[in-house]
Residue, then its C-alpha position, 0 to 999 in steps of 0.5 A: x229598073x233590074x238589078x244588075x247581076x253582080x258577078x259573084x251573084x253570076x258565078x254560084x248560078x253557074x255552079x248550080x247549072x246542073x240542079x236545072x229543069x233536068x231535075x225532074x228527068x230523076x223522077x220518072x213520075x214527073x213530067x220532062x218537057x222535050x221541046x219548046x212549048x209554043x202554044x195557044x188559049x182556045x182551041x178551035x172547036x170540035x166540028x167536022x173541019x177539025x182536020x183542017x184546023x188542025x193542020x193549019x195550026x201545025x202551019x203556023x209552026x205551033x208545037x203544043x194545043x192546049x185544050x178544053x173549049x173546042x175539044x172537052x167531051x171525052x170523045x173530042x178530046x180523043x180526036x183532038x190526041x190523035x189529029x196532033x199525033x198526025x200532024x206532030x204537035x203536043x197536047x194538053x188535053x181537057x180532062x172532060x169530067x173523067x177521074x185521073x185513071x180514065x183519063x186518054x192516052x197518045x203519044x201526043x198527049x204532054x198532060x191535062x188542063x186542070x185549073x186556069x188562076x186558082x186562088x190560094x184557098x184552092x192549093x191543097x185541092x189542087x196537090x190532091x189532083x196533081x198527085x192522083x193524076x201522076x199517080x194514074x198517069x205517070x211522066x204527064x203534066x198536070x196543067x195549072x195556070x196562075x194569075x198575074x201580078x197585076x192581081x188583087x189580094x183577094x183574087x190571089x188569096x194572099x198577100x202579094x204576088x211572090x207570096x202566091x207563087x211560094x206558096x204555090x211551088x210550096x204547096x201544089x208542087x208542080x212540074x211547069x210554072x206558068x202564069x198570062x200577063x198582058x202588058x199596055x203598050x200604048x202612048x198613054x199606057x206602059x205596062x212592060x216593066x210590070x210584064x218584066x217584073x213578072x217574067x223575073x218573079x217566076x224566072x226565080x221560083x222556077x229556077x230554084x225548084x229545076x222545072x221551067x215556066x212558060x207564060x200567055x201574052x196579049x195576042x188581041x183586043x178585048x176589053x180595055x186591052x189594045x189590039x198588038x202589031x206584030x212588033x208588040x207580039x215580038x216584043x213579048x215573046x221576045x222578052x219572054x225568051x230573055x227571061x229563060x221561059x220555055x214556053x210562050x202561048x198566045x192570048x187566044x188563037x180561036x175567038x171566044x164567045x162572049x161580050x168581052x170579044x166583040x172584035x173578033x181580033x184572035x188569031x182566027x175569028x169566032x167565024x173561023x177565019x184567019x186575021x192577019x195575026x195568022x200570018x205574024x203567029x207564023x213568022x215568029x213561032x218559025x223563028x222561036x221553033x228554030x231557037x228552040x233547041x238550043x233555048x231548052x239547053x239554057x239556063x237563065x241567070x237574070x237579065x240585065x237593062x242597062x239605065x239610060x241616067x248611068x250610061x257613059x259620056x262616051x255613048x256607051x253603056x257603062x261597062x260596071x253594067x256590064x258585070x257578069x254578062x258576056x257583054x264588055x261593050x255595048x252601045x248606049x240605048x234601050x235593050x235586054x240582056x238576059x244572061x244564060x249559062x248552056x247545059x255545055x258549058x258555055x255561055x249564052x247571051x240574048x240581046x232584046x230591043x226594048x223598044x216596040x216601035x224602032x229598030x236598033x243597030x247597037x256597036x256590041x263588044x263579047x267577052x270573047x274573041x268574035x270568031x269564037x262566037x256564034x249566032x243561034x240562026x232564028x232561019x235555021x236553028x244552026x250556029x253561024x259566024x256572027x256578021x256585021x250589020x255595018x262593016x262600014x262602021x267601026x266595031x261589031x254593028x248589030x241590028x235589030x228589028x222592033x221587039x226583037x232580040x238575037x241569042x248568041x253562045x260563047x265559049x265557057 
């Protein structure tokens, strides 16, 4: 099980809320992410459609296209700049052979791909790129993706995982943590704690260096992966969000080719056609883009999951639990609790539903009068008066959809 946060633990977290990822926005060289990065592996390819598959990427409410399958010529890759310009998204382009001082430029361009799991052996390589291209092309990201912690030594190149990460931060100083993890959730296989543990692994590392991390999560089926519901999607991104991640990206949104891809179950098929994860993509990423704002002023502090063998004879989550979160009472069951501080000042809950396959309607207490709580409205972006779910029962009921989690804000 997590630790739970002890409230001293809570409290010096807060006083360094303002060492948090605006940080980098001191050093105009480095990268500042300006909104919610909801995001993709495999961009679809480069042909005479790209238009339309570049607006039916902005329908599916993604914010930022990462490059280099379909777009990886430097003529592509212009194209690709200029059809996110149209349609409002970010890219992060592929740097298609060409050196830091070459390399495109658009308002729509955040950064460039440059190195997808790299070994430690390739760290000192890697901070010579990622300090020519901020010495070229100042305030752009220089993209890397790390491996997960289900890695082996010899493919991390070190010891254990958090020895990687370290290293990592300590070496190629980068201005975005990111790592893919694709968790088991089968009736033989839970692989979710180990997705946790990886999520609190760079949660930490990118809280003490003041830049955020985002994270790839299983969209489809491919090898011995299964094909995910839309609650096991949720689940994912919503757990992701309960960690303080600023960016969630789907594993894959075009089909790859290869053996490895049979089933053709991305987003969108090798074929180009949309599968019925086109339209769960679009439901969340609505919801997720709603929160976004708000979820870019939040600042996590750690997330709490509450042991089913410590819960109270009363059916309630046993309040010591509690300590340090803006929860005082919450009803016994399986949840998260990512615990958040806002670059206001206030206080931030965001309850999750641990559960994949039922939905949950806990009675919940805040630490708080309610009438001076509010509910970040995933429909809407706007804070609302929280509503009972149950005014029936007694206390506040929520509920809570399979794998979904709900943010509410509270006074300092």
């Amino acid at each position: 099980m997590l630790p739970r946060l002890s409230r001293m633990a809570l409290a010096a977290a807060v006083v360094l809320l303002t060492g948090g990822i605006a940080m980098s926005a001191t050093t105009p060289h480095r990268f500042v992410q300006d909104r919610f990065a909801i995001g993709f592996w495999v961009d679809p390819p480069a042909g005479a459609d790209m238009d339309e598959r570049y607006r039916e990427i902005a329908a599916a409410n993604f914010t930022v296209v990462l490059g280099g399958f379909g777009a990886r010529t430097p003529a592509t890759v212009q194209q690709q700049a200029a059809l996110c310009e149209r349609y409002g998204l970010r890219a992060l382009v592929a740097t298609a052979g060409l050196p830091p001082e070459r390399l495109p430029e658009s308002p729509a361009i955040w950064g460039y791909m440059l190195r997808d799991e790299p070994n430690t052996a390739d760290f000192a390589a890697l901070r010579a790129d990622v300090d020519a291209l901020r010495a070229a092309r100042p305030g752009r990201l220089a993209y890397i993706n790390l491996f997960p912690n289900y890695a082996t030594p010899e493919q991390l190149g070190a010891a254990d995982y958090d020895d990687h990460v370290r290293r990592f931060m300590a070496e190629v100083d980068v201005d975005v943590l990111s790592m893919d993890h694709y968790p088991a959730m089968r009736p033989d296989a839970d692989g979710r704690q180990g997705y946790c543990d990886n999520l609190e692994t760079l949660r930490r590392h990118a809280d003490a260096a003041g830049i955020p991390f985002w994270n790839f999560f299983n969209t489809m089926p491919f090898g011995p992966h299964y094909d995910p519901t839309e609650a096991q999607l949720r689940w994912q991104v919503y757990t992701s969000l309960a960690y303080g991640a600023k960016g969630v990206l789907y594993f894959c949104y075009w089909t790859p080719a290869g053996d490895e891809f049979p089933r053709g179950g991305a987003i969108i098929t090798a074929e180009g056609r949309r599968t019925r994860h086109y339209e769960q993509a679009k439901r969340l990423n609505a919801a997720v883009r709603n929160l976004g704002p708000t979820l870019m002023g939040l600042r996590c502090h750690g997330v709490i999951r509450p042991p089913a063998a410590i819960e109270s004879a009363t059916g309630a989550v046993d309040t010591a639990l509690l300590a340090g979160s803006p929860l005082r009472h919450l009803t016994a069951g399986d949840f998260l609790i990512g615990v958040f501080s806002h670059a206001d000042g206030r206080r931030a809950v965001l309850l999750n539903n641990y559960s994949y396959a039922h939905t949950a309607w806990p009675t919940v207490e805040f630490s708080a009068p309610l009438e001076q709580v509010r509910e970040v409205d995933p429909a809407s972006g706007q804070e609302v008066a929280v509503v009972d779910d149950s005014p029936a029962m007694p206390g506040l009921q929520l509920s809570l959809d399979a794998g979904e989690g709900r943010l509410f804000l509270l006074p300092r």
